[in-house]
Every structure is written in structure tokens, then in C-alpha cells.
C-alpha positions in Angstrom: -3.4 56.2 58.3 -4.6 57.8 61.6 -6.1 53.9 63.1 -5.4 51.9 65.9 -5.8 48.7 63.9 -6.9 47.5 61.0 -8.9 44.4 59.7 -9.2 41.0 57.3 -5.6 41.7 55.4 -5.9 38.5 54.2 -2.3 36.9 53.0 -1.6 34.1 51.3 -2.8 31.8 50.3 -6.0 33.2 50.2 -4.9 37.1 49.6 -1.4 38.4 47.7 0.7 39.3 50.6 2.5 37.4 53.3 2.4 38.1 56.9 5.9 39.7 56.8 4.9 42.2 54.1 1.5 42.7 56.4 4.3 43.1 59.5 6.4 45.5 58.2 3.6 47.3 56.2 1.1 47.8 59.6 4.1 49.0 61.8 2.9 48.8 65.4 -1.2 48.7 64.6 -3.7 46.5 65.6 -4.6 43.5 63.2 -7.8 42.0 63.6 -9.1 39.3 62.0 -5.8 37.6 59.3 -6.6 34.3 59.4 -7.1 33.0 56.0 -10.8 31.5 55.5 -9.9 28.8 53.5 -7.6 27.6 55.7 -10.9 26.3 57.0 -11.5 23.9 54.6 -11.5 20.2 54.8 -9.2 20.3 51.5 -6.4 22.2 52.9 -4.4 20.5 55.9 -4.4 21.1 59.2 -1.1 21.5 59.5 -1.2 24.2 57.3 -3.6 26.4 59.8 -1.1 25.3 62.4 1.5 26.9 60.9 -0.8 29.7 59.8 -1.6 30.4 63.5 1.6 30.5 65.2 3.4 32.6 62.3 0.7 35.4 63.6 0.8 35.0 67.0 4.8 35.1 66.7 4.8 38.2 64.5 1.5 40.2 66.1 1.5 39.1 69.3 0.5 41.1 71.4 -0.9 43.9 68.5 -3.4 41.1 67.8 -7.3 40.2 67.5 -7.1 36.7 65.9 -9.7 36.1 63.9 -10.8 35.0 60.6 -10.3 37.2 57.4 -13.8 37.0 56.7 -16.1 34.3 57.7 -15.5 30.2 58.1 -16.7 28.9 55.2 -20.2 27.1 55.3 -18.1 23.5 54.9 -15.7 25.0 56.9 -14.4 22.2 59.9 -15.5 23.6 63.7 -12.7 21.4 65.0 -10.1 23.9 63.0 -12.2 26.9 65.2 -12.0 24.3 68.5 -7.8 24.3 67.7 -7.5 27.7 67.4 -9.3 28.3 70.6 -7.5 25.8 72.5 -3.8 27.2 71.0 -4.6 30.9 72.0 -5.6 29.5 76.0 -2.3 27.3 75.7 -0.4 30.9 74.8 -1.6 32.8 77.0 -1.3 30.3 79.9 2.6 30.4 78.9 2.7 34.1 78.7 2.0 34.5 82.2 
């Protein structure tokens, strides 16, 4: 497809692909906006977004606009957005 990037491929465990099929199936476009939604949830752990997080960043980085697949859930957990914020500032600052 003729884009620059494209947006809210959702993998698992909230879509049916991982992010190595996404990888390999995007090529060198833009993804905006893979983080799974759920992941938000008080029900799954945190260590699970962890994860989640630094798998992107290590395959998309720099090809990346982090973001969430489609909207933090109403019960979603703010501290889970606060972690996510404070990880990408941590990256960058190591980047440099």
C-alpha cells in the first residue's frame, strides 16, 4: 500500500497477530498506535504491558508512534499510561 504508516494493528492478546508477523508484514512503515488496550486493565499484569512495550520499541523503534490500539479502557489504570510515559523519556534519554 502506497502509506507512510499505518495504525491500531492490534496483536495479541487482544488481536490475532504478533508483533513479529506485524514486523515483517509493515516492512519499513510507520506504526502508530499497537499497544494492546486491554493491556490496560487492572486484570492483566503489569508485567505483561512491560513486556508489551519494550518488544515494540525493540522491533519499531524508531518507525514508531506508541500509542494505544484504540482507546484505554474506561477502568483502564492511569498509572500503566504514567509507565509508559516515563519508559519512552528513559529511552530516549539512552538513545542520545
Amino acid at each position: 500500500m502506497p502509506f507512510d504508516g499505518l495504525e491500531a494493528l492490534t496483536p495479541l492478546p487482544q488481536g490475532d497477530v504478533s508483533l513479529e508477523e506485524t514486523k515483517e508484514a509493515i516492512g519499513d512503515k510507520i506504526l502508530l498506535d499497537v499497544i494492546p488496550a486491554i493491556l490496560f486493565l487492572p486484570d492483566h499484569p503489569m508485567e505483561e504491558l512491560q513486556e508489551c512495550v519494550e518488544r515494540i520499541v525493540e522491533l519499531f523503534y524508531p518507525r514508531l508512534i506508541l500509542g494505544v490500539s484504540d482507546e484505554v479502557p474506561p477502568p483502564g489504570d492511569i498509572e500503566r499510561v504514567r509507565y509508559i510515559s516515563q519508559y519512552c523519556r528513559d529511552y530516549r534519554h539512552y538513545q542520545r
